[in-house]
C-alpha positions in Angstrom: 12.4 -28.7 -14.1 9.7 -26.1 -12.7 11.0 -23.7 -10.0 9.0 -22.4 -7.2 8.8 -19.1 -5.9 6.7 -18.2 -2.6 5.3 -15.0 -1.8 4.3 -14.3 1.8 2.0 -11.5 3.0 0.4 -10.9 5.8 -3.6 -10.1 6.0 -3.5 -6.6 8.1 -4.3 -4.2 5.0 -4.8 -4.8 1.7 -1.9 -3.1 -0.4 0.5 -6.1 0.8 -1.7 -8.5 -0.7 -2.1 -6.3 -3.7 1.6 -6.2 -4.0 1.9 -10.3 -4.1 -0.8 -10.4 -6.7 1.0 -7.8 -8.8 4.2 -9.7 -8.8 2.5 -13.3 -9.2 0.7 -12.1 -12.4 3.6 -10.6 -13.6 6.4 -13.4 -13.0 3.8 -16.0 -14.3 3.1 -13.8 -17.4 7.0 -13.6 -18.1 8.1 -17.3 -17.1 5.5 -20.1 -17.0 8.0 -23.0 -15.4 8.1 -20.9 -12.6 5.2 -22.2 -9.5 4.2 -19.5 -7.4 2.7 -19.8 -4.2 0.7 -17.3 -2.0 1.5 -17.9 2.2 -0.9 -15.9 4.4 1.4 -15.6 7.4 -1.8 -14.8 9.4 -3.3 -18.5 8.6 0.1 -20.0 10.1 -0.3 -18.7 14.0 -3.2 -20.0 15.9 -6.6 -18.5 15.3 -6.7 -17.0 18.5 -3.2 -15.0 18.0 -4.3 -14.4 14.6 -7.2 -12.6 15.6 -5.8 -11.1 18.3 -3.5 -9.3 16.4 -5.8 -8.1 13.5 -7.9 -6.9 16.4 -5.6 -5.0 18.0 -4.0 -3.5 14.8 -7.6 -2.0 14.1 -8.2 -0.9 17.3 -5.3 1.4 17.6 -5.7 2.6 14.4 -9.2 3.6 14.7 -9.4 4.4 18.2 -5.6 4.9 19.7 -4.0 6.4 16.4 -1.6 7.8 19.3 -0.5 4.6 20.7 -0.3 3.0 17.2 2.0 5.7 16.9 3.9 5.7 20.0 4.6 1.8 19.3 5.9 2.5 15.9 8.4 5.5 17.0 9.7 2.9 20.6 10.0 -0.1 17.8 11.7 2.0 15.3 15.5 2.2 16.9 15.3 -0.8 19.1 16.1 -4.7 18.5 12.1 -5.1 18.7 13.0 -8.1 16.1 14.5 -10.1 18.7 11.5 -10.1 20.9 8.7 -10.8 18.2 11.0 -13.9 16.9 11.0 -15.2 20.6 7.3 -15.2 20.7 6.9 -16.8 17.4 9.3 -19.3 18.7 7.0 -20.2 21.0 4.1 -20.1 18.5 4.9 -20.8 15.0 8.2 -22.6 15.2 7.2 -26.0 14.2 4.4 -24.4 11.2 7.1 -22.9 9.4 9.6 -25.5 9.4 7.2 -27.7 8.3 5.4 -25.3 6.0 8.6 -24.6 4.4 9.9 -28.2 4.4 6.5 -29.6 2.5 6.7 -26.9 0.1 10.1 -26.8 -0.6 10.0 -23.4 -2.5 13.4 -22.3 -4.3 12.9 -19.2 -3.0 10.8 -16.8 -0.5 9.4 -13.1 -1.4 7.8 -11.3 1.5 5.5 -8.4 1.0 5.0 -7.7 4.8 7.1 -6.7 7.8 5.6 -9.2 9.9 7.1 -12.5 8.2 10.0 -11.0 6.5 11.1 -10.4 10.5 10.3 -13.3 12.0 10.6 -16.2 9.3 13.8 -16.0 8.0 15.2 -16.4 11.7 13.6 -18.9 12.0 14.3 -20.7 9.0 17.9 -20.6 10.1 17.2 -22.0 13.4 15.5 -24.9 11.4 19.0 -25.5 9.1 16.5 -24.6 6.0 18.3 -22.4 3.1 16.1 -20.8 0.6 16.8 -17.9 -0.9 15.0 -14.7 0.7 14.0 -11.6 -0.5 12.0 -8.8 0.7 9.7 -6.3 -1.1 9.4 -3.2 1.0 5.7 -1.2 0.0 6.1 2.0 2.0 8.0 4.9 1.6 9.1 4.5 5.5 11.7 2.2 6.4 11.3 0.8 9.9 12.9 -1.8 11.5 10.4 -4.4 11.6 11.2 -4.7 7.6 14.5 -6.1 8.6 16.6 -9.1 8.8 20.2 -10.1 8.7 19.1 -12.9 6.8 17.2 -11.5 4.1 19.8 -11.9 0.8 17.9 -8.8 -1.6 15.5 -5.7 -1.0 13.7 -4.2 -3.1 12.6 -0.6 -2.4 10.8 2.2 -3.2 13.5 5.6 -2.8 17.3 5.9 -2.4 16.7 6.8 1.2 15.6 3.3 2.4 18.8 1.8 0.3 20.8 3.7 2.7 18.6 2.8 5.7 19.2 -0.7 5.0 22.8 -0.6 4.8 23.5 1.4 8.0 21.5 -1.0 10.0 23.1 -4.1 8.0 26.2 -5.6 9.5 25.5 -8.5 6.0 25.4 -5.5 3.4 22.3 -7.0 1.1 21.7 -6.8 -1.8 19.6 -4.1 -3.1 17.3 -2.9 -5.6 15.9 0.4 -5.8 12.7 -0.1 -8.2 9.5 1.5 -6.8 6.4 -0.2 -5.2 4.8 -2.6 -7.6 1.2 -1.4 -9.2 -0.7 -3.7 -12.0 -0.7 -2.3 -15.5 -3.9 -1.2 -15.6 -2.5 2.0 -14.0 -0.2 2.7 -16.8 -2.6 2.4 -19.5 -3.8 5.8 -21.1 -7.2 5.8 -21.3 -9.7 8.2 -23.0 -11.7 10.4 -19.9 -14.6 11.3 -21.4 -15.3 7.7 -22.8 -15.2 6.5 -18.4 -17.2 9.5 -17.5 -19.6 8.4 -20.2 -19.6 5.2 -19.0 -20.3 6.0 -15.5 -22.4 8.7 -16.3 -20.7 11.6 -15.3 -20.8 15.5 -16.4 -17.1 15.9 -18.2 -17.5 19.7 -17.3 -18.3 19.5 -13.5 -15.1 19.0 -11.1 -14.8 15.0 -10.0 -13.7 14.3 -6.7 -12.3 10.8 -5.6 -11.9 10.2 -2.1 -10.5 6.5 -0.8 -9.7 4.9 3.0 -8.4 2.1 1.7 -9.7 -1.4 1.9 -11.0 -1.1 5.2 -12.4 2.3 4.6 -10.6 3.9 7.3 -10.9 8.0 7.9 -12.3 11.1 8.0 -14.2 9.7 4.7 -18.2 11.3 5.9 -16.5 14.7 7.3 -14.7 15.0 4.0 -17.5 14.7 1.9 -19.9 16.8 3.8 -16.8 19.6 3.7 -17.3 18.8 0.0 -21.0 19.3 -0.1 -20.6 22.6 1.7 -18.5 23.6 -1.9 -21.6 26.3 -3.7 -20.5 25.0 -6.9 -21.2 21.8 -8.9 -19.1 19.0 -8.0 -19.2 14.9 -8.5 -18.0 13.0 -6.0 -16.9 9.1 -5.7 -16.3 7.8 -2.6 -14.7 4.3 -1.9 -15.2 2.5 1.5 -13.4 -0.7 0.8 -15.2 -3.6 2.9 -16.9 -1.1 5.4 -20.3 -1.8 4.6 -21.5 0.2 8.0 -20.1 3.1 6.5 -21.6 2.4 3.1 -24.7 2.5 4.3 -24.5 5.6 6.6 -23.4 7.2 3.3 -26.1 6.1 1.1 -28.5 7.6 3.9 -27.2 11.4 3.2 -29.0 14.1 1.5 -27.1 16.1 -0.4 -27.0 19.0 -2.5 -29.4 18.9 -5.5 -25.9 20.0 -8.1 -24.0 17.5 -5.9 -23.5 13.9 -7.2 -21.8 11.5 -4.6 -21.7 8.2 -5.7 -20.5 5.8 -3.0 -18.9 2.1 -3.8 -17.7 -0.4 -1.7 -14.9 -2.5 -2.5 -14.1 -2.9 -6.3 -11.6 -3.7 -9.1 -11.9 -0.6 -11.2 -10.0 2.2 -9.2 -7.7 2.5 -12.0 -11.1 3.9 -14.4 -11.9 6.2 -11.0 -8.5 7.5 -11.1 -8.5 8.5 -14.7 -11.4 10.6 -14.1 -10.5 12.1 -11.0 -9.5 15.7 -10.5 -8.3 15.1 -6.9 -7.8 12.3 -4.6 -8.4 12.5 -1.0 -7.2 9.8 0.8 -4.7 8.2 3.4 -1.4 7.7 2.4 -0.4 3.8 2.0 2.1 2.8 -0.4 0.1 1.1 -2.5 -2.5 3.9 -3.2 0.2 6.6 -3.2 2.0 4.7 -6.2 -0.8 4.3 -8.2 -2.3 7.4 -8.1 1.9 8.8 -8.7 1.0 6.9 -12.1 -2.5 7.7 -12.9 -1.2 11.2 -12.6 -3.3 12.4 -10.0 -3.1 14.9 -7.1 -3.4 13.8 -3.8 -5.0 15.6 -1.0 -3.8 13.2 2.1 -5.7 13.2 4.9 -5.6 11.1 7.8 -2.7 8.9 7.5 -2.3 6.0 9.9 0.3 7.1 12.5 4.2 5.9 11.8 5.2 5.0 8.3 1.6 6.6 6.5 2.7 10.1 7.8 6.2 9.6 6.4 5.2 8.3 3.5 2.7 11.4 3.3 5.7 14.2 4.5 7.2 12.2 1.3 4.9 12.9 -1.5 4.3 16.4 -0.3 8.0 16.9 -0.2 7.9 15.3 -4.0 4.9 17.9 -4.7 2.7 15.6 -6.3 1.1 15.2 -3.4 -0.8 18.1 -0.1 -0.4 16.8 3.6 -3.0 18.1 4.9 -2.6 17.4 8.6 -5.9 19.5 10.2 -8.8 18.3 8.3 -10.1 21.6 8.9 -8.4 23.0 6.3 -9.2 20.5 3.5 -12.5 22.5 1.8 -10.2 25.5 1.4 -7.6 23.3 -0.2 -10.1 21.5 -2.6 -11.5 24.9 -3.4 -8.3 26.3 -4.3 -7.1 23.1 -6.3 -10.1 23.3 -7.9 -11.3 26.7 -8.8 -8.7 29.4 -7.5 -5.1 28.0 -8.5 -5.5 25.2 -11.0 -2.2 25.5 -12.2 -0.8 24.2 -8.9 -2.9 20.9 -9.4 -1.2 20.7 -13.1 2.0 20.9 -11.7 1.6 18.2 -9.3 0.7 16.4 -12.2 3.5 16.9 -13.7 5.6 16.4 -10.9 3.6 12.9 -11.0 5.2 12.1 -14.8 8.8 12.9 -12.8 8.9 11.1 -10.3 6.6 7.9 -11.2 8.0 4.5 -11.4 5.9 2.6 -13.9 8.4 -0.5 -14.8 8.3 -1.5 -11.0 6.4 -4.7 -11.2 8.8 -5.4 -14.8 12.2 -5.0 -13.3 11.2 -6.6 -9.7 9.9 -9.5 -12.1 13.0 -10.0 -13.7 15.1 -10.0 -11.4 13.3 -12.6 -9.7 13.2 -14.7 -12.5 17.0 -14.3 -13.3 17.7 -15.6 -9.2 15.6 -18.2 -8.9 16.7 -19.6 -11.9 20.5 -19.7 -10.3 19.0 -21.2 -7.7 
């Protein structure tokens, strides 16, 4: 008899979805009589709350950074969990039971705060036992990750283990595996083949800067810093889904031993991050982890205020990664990467082979498999 396994994320940022993916393609790869279904928690409220949200969370982050970050430090060390289940009381009550009681999954996997806070309490209002896990894809452990009804955790560093258990009066179980990535980002591949392939100079220094899928940064200051570089550089720069930007980019002259070549959203960062000297980017989880096994030096810029900026203290506390916290600074960083200390970029690379934790989406896979089946 088939078992079934559903994953909820949440659709504020891409790396939770990512995450979900990962592990459905993995678990379905491994078991095939196991049915795995993909919730949007987002699709559950009412469009108007929906939206409301999403809104909101993009506003702060792009405009009020500091009140995104004031309302992650007051929510950090206070029941805040008790006050967003009321609300969803009121809201979503009914849509989960019911969501929950059609589907009749063996078990539940969440990939965002957002449900993996709110459902399970109120699955236990409802009477409804499933099985409930939670995949934590940050480096930052804040409260809105938890809930004394979540049976297993799985986490990315030994600190968040702890976390967990201090603030646990039900002591869950926990797993300490690293932040799923697909396997694309563990294969070896040969540079100058890409670089061929996207007809790039093998010689000339390759610069990859990223803003996630939304595209969200400093991303045209940091490539006209770049252009200001009197040396030969390549440049790719990612925008995600923000076409406005895209095109604001595409309008810029640069100089003539300058190539910037500017993408939008795409499946191939894997290939970009092979050929990459240096990332600059934000710091989410997701994008961290996979460039930690691409084996490529990060130069973080921007992070979104509250658990981006710990996960970037993190990394650069690891050493494969630079906070660089006054943009300002970020062409004489580059340069030195680059040009002046290049043996300090290959030892981030090799603190990159440390530290990586390629057999994430493996062992959380696994050990999925191995519970549900109890189930």
């Amino acid at each position: 008899m088939k078992k079934k396994l559903m994953i909820m994320s949440a659709s504020i940022g891409f790396g939770h979805d990512k995450a979900a993916e990962t592990i459905k393609s993995k678990i379905e790869e491994k078991d095939r009589n196991i049915e795995i279904e993909i919730i949007d928690f987002m699709d559950i409220m009412q469009p108007s709350i929906s939206k409301l949200i999403k809104r909101s969370y993009l506003k702060m982050i792009h405009t009020l950074p500091s009140w995104y970050s004031l309302l992650y430090s007051a929510t950090k060390n206070i029941k805040a969990q008790n006050r967003a289940i009321d609300i969803a009381n009121y809201h979503i009550n009914r849509e989960i039971v019911e969501l929950l009681r059609k589907s009749k999954p063996d078990m539940i996997l969440f990939v965002n705060p957002l449900p993996s806070n709110i459902v399970p309490s109120l699955m236990k209002k409802g009477r409804i036992k499933i099985r409930k896990s939670t995949l934590v894809t940050d480096y930052a452990m804040h409260k809105g990750w938890l809930n004394e009804e979540i049976d297993c955790y799985f986490v990315g560093r030994k600190e968040i283990e702890e976390k967990i258990l201090r603030a646990s009066s039900r002591k869950p179980e926990i797993h300490i595996t690293g932040i799923p990535v697909e396997d694309k980002f563990m294969m070896t591949v040969n540079k100058k083949d890409i670089m061929q392939k996207y007809e790039f100079n093998v010689e000339t220094p390759t610069m990859l800067v990223m803003g996630g899928g939304l595209g969200l940064g400093s991303i045209k200051k940091t490539i006209m810093m770049i252009d200001e570089i009197e040396s030969p550089m390549q440049t790719i720069v990612l925008v995600g889904r923000n076409e406005k930007l895209k095109k604001a980019l595409k309008e810029i002259k640069f100089r003539d031993d300058h190539m910037v070549r500017v993408l939008g959203f795409c499946d191939n960062v894997h290939e970009f991050m092979s050929i990459a000297d240096l990332l600059i980017s934000k710091s989410g989880g997701l994008t961290m982890t996979e460039a930690t096994c691409k084996k490529l030096p990060v130069l973080i810029i921007d992070p979104i205020p509250g658990q981006e900026v710990i996960n970037a203290k993190y990394f650069d506390r690891l050493g494969t990664a630079k906070y660089v916290d006054d943009i300002k600074n970020l062409k004489l960083e580059i340069i030195n990467l680059i040009f002046v200390n290049p043996k300090r970029r290959e030892k981030m690379e090799k603190k990159c082979e440390e530290v990586m934790q390629p057999e994430a989406a493996n062992e959380i896979s696994e050990i999925i498999i191995t519970q549900i089946r109890e189930q």
